[in-house]
C-alpha positions as a Markdown table, in Angstrom:
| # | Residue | x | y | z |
|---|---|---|---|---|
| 1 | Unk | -17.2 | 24.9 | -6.0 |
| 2 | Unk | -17.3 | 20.9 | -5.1 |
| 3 | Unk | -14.5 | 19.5 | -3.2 |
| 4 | Unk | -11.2 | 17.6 | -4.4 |
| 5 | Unk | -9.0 | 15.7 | -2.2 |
| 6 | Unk | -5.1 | 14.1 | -2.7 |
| 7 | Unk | -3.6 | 12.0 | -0.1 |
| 8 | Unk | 0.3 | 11.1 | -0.4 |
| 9 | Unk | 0.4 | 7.8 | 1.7 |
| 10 | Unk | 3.4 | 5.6 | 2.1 |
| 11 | Unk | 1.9 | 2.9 | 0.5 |
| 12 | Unk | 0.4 | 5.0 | -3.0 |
| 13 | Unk | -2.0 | 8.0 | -3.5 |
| 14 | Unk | -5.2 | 8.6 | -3.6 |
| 15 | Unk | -7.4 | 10.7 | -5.3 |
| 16 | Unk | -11.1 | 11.9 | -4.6 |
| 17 | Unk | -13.8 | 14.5 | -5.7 |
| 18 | Unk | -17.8 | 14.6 | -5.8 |
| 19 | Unk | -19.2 | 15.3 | -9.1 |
| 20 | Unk | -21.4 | 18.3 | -8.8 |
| 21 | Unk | -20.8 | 21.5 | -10.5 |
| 22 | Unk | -22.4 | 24.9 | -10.1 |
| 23 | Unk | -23.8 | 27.3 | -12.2 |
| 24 | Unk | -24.7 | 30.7 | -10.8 |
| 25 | Unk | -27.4 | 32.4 | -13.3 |
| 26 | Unk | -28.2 | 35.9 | -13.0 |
| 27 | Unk | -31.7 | 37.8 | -13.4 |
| 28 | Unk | -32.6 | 40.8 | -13.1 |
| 29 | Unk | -35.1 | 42.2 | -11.1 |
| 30 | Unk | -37.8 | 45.0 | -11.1 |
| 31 | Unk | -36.1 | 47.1 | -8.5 |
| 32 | Unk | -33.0 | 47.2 | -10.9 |
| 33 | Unk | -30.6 | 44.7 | -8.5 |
| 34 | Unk | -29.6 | 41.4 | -9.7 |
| 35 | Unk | -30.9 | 38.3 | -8.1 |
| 36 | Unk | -28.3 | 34.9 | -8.3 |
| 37 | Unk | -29.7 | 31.6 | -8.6 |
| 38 | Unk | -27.3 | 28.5 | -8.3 |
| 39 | Unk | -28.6 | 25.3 | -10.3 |
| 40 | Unk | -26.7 | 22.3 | -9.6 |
| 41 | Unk | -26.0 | 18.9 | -11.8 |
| 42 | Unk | -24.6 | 16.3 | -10.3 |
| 43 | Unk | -23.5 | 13.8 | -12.9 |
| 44 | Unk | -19.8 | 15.9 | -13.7 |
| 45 | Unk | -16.2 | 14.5 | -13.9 |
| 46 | Unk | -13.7 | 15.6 | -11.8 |
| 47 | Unk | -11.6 | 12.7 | -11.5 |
| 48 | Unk | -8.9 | 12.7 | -14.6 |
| 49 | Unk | -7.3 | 9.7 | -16.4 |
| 50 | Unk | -5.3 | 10.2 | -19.3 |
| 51 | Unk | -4.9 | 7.6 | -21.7 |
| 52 | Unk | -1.3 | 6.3 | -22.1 |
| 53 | Unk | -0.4 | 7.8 | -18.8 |
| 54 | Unk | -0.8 | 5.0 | -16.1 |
| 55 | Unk | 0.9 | 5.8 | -13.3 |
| 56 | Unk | -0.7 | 9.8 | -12.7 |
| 57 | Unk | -3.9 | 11.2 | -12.7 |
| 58 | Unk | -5.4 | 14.3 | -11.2 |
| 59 | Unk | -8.9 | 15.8 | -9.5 |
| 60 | Unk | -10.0 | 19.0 | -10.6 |
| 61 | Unk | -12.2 | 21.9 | -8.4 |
| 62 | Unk | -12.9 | 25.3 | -8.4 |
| 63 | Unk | -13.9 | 27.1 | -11.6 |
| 64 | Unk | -16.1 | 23.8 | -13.0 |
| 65 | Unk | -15.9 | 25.4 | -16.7 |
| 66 | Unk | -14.5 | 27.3 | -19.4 |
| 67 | Unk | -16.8 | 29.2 | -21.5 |
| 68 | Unk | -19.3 | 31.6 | -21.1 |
| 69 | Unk | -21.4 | 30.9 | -24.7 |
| 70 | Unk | -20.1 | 27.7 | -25.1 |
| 71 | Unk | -19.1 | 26.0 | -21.3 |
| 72 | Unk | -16.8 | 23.1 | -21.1 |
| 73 | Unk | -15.4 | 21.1 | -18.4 |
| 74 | Unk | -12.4 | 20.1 | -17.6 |
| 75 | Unk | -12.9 | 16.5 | -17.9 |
| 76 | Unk | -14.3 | 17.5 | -21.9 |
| 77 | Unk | -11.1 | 18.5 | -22.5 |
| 78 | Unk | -8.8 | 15.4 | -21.5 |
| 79 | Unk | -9.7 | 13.7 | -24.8 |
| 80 | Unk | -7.5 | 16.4 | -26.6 |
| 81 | Unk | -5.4 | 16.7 | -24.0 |
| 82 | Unk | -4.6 | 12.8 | -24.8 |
| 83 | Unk | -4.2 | 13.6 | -28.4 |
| 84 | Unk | -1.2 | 16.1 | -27.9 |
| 85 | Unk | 0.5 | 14.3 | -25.2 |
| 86 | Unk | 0.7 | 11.0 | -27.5 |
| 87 | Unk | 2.0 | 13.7 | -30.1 |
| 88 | Unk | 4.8 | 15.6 | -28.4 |
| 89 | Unk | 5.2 | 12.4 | -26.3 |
| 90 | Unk | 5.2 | 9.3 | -28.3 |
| 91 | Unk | 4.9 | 6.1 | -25.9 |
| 92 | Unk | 6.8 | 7.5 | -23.5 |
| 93 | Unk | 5.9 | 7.4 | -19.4 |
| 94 | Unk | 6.1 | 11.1 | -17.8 |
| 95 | Unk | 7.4 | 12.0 | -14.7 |
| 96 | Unk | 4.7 | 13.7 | -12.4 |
| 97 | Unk | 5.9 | 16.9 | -12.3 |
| 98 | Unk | 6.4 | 16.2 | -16.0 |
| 99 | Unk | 2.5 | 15.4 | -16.5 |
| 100 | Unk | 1.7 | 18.5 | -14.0 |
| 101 | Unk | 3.2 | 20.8 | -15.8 |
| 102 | Unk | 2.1 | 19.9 | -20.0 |
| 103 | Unk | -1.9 | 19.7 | -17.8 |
| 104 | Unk | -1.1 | 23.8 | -16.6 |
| 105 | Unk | 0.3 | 24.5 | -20.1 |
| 106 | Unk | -2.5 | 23.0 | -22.1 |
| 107 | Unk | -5.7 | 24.4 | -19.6 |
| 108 | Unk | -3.9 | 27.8 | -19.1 |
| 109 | Unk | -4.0 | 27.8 | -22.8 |
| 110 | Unk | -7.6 | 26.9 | -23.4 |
| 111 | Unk | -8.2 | 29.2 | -20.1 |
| 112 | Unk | -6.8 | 32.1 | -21.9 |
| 113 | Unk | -8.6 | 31.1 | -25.3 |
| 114 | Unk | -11.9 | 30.9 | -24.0 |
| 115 | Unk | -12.6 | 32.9 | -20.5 |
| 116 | Unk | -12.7 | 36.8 | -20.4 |
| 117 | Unk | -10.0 | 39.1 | -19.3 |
| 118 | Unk | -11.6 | 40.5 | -16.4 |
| 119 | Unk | -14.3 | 39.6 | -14.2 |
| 120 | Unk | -13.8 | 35.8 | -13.4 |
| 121 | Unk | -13.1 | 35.0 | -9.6 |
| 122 | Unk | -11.2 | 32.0 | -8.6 |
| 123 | Unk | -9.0 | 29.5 | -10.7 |
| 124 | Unk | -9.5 | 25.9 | -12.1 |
| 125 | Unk | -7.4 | 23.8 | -9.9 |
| 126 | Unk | -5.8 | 20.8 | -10.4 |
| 127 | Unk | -4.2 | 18.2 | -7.7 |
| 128 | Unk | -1.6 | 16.2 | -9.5 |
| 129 | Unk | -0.8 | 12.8 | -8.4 |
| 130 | Unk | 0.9 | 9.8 | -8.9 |
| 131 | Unk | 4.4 | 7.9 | -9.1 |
| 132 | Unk | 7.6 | 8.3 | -11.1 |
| 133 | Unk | 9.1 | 5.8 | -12.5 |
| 134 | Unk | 11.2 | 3.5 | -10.1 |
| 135 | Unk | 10.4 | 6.2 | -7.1 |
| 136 | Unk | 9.8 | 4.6 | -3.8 |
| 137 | Unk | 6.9 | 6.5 | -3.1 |
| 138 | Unk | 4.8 | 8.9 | -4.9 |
| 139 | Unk | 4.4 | 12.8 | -5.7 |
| 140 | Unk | 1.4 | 15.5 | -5.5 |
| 141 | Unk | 1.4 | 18.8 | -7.0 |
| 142 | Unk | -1.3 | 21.3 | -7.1 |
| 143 | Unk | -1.5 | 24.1 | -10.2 |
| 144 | Unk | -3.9 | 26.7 | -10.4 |
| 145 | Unk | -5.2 | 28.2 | -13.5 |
| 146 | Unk | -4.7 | 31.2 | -14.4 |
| 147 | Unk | -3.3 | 32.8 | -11.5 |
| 148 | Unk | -0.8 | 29.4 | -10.2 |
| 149 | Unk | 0.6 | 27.7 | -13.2 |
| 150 | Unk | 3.7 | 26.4 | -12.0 |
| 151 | Unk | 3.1 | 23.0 | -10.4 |
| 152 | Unk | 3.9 | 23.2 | -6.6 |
| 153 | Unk | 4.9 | 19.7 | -5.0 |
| 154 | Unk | 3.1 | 19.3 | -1.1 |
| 155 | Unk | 4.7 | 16.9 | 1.1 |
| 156 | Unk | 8.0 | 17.0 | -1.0 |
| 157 | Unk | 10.5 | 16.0 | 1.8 |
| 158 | Unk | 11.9 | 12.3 | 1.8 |
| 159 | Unk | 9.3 | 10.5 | 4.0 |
| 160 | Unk | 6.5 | 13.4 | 4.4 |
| 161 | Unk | 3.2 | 12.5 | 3.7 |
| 162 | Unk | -0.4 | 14.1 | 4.5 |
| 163 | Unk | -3.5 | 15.4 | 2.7 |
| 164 | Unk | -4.6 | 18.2 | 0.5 |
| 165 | Unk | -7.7 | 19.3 | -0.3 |
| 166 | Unk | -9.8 | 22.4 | -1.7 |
| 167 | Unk | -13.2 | 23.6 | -2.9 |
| 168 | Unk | -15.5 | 24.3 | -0.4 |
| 169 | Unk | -13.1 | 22.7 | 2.4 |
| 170 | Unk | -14.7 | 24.2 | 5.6 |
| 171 | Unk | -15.8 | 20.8 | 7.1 |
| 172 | Unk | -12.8 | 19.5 | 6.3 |
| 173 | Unk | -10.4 | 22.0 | 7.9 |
| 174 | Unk | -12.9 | 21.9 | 10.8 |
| 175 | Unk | -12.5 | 18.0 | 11.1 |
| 176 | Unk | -8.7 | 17.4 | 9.9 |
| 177 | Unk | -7.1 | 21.3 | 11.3 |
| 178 | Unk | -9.4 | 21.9 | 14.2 |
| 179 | Unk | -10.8 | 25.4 | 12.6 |
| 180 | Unk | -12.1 | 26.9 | 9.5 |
| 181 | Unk | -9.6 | 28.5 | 7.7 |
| 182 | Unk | -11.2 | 31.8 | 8.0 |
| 183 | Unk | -10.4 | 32.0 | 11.8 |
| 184 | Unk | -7.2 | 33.3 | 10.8 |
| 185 | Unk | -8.3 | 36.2 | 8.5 |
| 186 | Unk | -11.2 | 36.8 | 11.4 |
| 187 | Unk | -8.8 | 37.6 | 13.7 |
| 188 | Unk | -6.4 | 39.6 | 11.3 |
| 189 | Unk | -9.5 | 41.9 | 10.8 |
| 190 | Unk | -10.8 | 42.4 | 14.4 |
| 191 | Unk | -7.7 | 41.9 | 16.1 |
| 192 | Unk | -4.3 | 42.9 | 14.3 |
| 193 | Unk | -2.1 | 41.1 | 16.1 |
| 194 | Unk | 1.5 | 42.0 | 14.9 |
| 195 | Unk | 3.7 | 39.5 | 13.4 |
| 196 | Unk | 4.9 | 37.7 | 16.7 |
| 197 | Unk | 1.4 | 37.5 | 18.1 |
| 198 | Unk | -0.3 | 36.0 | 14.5 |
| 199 | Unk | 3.2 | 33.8 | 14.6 |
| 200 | Unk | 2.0 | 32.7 | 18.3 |
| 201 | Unk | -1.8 | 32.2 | 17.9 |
| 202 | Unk | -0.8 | 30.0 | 14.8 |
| 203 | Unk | 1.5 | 27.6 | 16.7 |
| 204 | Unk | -1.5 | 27.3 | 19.1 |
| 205 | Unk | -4.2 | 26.3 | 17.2 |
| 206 | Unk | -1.9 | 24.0 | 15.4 |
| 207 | Unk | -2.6 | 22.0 | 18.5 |
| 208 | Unk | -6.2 | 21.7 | 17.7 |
| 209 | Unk | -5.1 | 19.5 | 14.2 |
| 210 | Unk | -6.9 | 16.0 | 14.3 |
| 211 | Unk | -4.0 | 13.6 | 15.1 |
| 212 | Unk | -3.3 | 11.1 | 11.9 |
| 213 | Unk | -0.5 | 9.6 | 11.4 |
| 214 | Unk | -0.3 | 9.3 | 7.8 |
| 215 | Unk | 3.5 | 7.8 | 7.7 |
| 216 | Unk | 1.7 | 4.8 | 8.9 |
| 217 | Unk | -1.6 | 4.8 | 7.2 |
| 218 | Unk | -2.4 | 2.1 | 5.2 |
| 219 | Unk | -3.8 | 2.5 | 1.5 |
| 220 | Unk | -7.5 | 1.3 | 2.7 |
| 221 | Unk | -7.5 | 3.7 | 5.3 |
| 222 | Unk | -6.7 | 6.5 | 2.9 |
| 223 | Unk | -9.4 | 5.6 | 1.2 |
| 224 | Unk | -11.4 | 5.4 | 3.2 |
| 225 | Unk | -10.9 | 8.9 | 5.1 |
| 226 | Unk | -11.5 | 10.7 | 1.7 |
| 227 | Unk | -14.6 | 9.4 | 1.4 |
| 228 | Unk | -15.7 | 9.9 | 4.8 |
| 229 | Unk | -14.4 | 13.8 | 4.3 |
| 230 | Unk | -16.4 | 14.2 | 1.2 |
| 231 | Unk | -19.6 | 12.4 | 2.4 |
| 232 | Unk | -19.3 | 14.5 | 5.4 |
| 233 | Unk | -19.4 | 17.6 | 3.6 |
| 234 | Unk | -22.6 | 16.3 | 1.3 |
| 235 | Unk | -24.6 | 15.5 | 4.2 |
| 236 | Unk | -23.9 | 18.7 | 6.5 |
| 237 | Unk | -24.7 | 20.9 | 3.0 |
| 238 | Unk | -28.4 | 19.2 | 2.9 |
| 239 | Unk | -29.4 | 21.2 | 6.0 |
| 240 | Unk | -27.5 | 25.1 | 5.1 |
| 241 | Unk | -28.9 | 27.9 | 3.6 |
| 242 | Unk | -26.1 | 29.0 | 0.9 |
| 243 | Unk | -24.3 | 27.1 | -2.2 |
| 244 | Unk | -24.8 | 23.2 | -2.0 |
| 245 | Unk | -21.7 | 22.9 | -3.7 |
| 246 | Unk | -20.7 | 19.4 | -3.0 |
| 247 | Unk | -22.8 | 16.4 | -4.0 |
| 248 | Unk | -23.5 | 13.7 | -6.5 |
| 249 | Unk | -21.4 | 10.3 | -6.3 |
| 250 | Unk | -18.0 | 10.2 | -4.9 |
| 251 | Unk | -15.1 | 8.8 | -7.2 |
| 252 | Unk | -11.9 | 7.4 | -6.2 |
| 253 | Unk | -8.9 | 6.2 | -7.6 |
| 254 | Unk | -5.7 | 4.8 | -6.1 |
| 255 | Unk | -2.2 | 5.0 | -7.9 |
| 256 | Unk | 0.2 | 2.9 | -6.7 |
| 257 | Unk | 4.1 | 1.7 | -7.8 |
| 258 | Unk | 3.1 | -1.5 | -9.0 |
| 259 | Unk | -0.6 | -1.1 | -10.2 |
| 260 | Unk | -0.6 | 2.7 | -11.3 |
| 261 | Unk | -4.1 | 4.6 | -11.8 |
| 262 | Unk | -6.8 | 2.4 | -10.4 |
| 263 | Unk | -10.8 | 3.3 | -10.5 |
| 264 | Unk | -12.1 | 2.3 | -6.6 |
| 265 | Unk | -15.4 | 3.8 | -7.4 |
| 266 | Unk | -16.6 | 5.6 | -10.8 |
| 267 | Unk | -19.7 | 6.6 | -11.3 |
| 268 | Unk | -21.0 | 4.9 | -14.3 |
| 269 | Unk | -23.6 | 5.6 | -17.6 |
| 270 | Unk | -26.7 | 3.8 | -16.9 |
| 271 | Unk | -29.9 | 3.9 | -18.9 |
| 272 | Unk | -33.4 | 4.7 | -17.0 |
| 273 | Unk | -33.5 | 4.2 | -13.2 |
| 274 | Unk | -36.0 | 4.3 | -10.6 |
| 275 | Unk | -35.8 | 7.5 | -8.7 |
């Protein structure tokens, strides 16, 4: 599952996501059902930097790989991925939606290469980010593979900003929108309001959203809030009974107009450690 955040600031864009991924192994039983057990590794890579592209980068969540024999990540791919953008795009800078929409080509490609036909749940998601050339402030798309492939831009008017995030993003739409986002489909089921009623109750419970005013946030503060989101989310998940999808270290980057892509923390390769 894990959790990815993008925030679209006025003063650049950050990026965040945990680094465990999930695997969900199946064994059968003597009774004849099927028993799931979720084994979790926390050293993965979902924060993406491509080579030659400065000013854009992206955090990945959902589906973790593709692959059933043979599983790879996302972040196992970007090497390639680097390879044929420097081919079909010799030295030159893409635009954002530009760089959003050759990442949904190539993974929808690999997606369709090496997943099955039928039976997968979710999509691979991507949160785009970063700054076009000469543009006063930045852009964020999300894509999702297979099912979303065109890049979508959030927070596209002129001086609209905000956050984005998915995964397993209870805790955060508790903290940031005031309710889990399955209130909504709770009360479609048990309730069926009609349109003007659903219209109503959502205009109310927007009044329950945490007030930020991102317009005015600085950089440091964006930073700062996706980490707190993320930590938040690790620490409540070490006392549930379900998936612990969200853990490991936190990684962030910051792209800005005049620095581009810029590592705040990365986890790192280290030899033996005291545990």
């Amino acid at each position: 599952m894990s959790l990815g955040i993008a925030f679209k600031g006025p003063e650049g864009i950050v990026l965040a996501a945990d680094s465990r991924v999930t695997l969900n192994n199946a064994f059968a039983q003597p009774n004849g059902q099927t028993m799931l057990i979720a084994s979790t590794f926390d050293n993965a890579t979902k924060l993406l930097k491509v080579k030659g592209q400065n000013f854009v980068g992206a955090v990945t969540y959902g589906v973790g790989a593709l692959g059933q024999k043979e599983p790879r990540t996302a972040h196992s791919f970007i090497p390639e991925f680097e390879s044929m953008l420097n081919k079909k795009h010799p030295n030159k800078r893409l635009n954002v939606e530009e760089f959003a929409q050759e990442l949904s080509d190539f993974f929808l490609a690999r997606w369709n290469t090496h997943m099955p036909s039928t039976g997968v749940q979710g999509d691979m998601v991507f949160l785009v980010g970063g700054y076009d050339e000469g543009a006063p402030y930045g852009h964020v798309f999300e894509v999702f593979i297979p099912n979303k492939p065109k890049p979508n831009e959030l927070y596209a008017a002129a001086g609209q900003f905000g956050a984005v995030w998915g995964g397993q993003r209870e805790y955060v739409d508790r903290l940031l929108n005031g309710y889990d986002f399955r209130l909504l489909e709770i009360v479609q089921t048990e309730f069926a309001p009609d349109a003007q009623k659903a219209d109503q109750f959502k205009q109310k419970i927007g009044q329950l959203t945490t007030p930020i005013p991102y317009p005015f946030l600085p950089l440091q503060d964006s930073v700062d809030l996706s980490i707190f989101l993320i930590r938040t989310t690790i620490r409540i998940q070490t006392w549930l009974i379900g998936i612990r999808g969200v853990g490991g270290a936190i990684d962030v980057a910051t792209i800005t107009k005049t620095d581009g892509f810029k590592a705040v923390q990365a986890k790192q390769i280290l030899g033996e450690r005291a545990i």
